[in-house]
C-alpha positions, 0 to 999 in steps of 0.5 A: 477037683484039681489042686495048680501048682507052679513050678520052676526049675531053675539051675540056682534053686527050685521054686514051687508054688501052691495054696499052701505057700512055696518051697524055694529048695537050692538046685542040687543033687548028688547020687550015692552015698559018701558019709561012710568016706568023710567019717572016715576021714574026719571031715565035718558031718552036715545035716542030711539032706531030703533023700529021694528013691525013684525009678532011676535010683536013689539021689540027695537033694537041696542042702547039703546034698553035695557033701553026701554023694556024687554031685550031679551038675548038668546045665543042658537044656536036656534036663528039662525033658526027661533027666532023672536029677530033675525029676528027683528035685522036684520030687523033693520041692513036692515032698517039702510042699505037701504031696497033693491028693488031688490032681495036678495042673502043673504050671511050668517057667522055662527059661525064654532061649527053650520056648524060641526057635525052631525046636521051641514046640519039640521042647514044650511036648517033651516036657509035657510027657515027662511030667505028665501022669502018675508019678511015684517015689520015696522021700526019707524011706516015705512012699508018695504018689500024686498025679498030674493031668495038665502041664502048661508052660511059660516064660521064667520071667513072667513070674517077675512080672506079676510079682511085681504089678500085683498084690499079694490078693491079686490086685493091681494098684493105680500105679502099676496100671500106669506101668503096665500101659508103658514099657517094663523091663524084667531082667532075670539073672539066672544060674545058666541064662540071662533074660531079658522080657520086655513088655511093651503095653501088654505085648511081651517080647522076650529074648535070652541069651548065655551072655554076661550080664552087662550085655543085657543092660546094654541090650534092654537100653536099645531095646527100649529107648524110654526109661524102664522099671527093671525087676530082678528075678533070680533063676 
């Protein structure tokens, strides 16, 4: 028996998702420790934030993390693939979660611009084999293990769009199915992109671009010229 998870890692928070509810952690990290300096210099002490001991080193995450070490701050695509600093984030989203016994399927929202193009399946399978197996790790000096034997990915605002044509049980009102037959609009305005999902009677087109946000208004008006319903979702 296998327990699904959602994962997003977003560059403004990280989001995961299961049968025991979410973790909405912010996305920062730092490395090291810097307590020892602010006492020393009188600045104000936060709370400590979840301490994270991998392979790769000891990180703090969420909260408060910035003020208790080295900020890490990488908005590169790469991060998705294989960066420690991602990899100790949602090791702490896990952490805060629950660590499952069971085996994973890992379910994973991308931003549109890393699922287009070219180098779209290269992305998809680095993905997979960094998030892919057995994983082990510290949080607050506690070990943790879990396994993960599926990773599938999607689109960062297909989320948006269920969260918006269906209920908290699963179900679509009468009202969303007249949506849905239409077209719906889900601009998502992220911490490192812009985008923009289209779905036009079921068929998704999805576009994402690192542009201002007025572009992409502009942009989901020529898209469609009928009026459409616009959900935000916050990357």
């Amino acid at each position: 028996m296998t327990t699904a998870l959602a994962f997003a890692p977003g560059y403004g928070n990280i989001k995961l998702f299961g049968s025991k509810g979410k973790v909405v952690m912010p996305s920062a990290v730092s490395i090291g420790r810097s307590e020892v300096i602010r006492r020393m210099t009188g600045l104000r002490m936060s709370k400590p934030p979840l301490c994270v001991e991998t392979k790769a080193g000891m990180f703090h995450v969420g909260e408060n993390a910035h003020d208790w070490g080295r900020p890490v701050e990488n908005l590169d695509f790469d991060r998705l693939t294989g960066a420690p600093e991602m990899l100790a984030l949602f090791y702490g989203a896990v952490t805060r979660y629950g660590v499952p016994e069971a085996p994973i399927t890992l379910i994973v929202g991308l931003p549109v611009a890393s699922l287009l193009g070219e180098s779209a399946a290269t992305m998809q399978q680095a993905v997979r084999d960094f998030l892919r197996g057995a994983h082990t790790w510290r949080a607050d000096s506690a070990s943790c293990t879990m396994t993960i034997d599926n990773v599938l990915m999607t689109s960062q605002p297909v989320g948006a769009m269920f969260d918006y044509l269906l209920t908290d049980t699963g179900e679509m009102p009468t009202d969303r199915h007249v949506a849905f037959r239409g077209e719906i609009g889900i601009l998502g305005i992220g911490m490192n992109t812009v985008e923009l999902l289209v779905v036009s009677n079921g068929a998704p087109m999805q576009r994402s671009v690192s542009r201002p946000v007025a572009l992409w208004v502009c942009a989901a008006c020529w898209s469609s010229p009928t009026k459409m319903a616009f959900t935000p979702s916050v990357n």
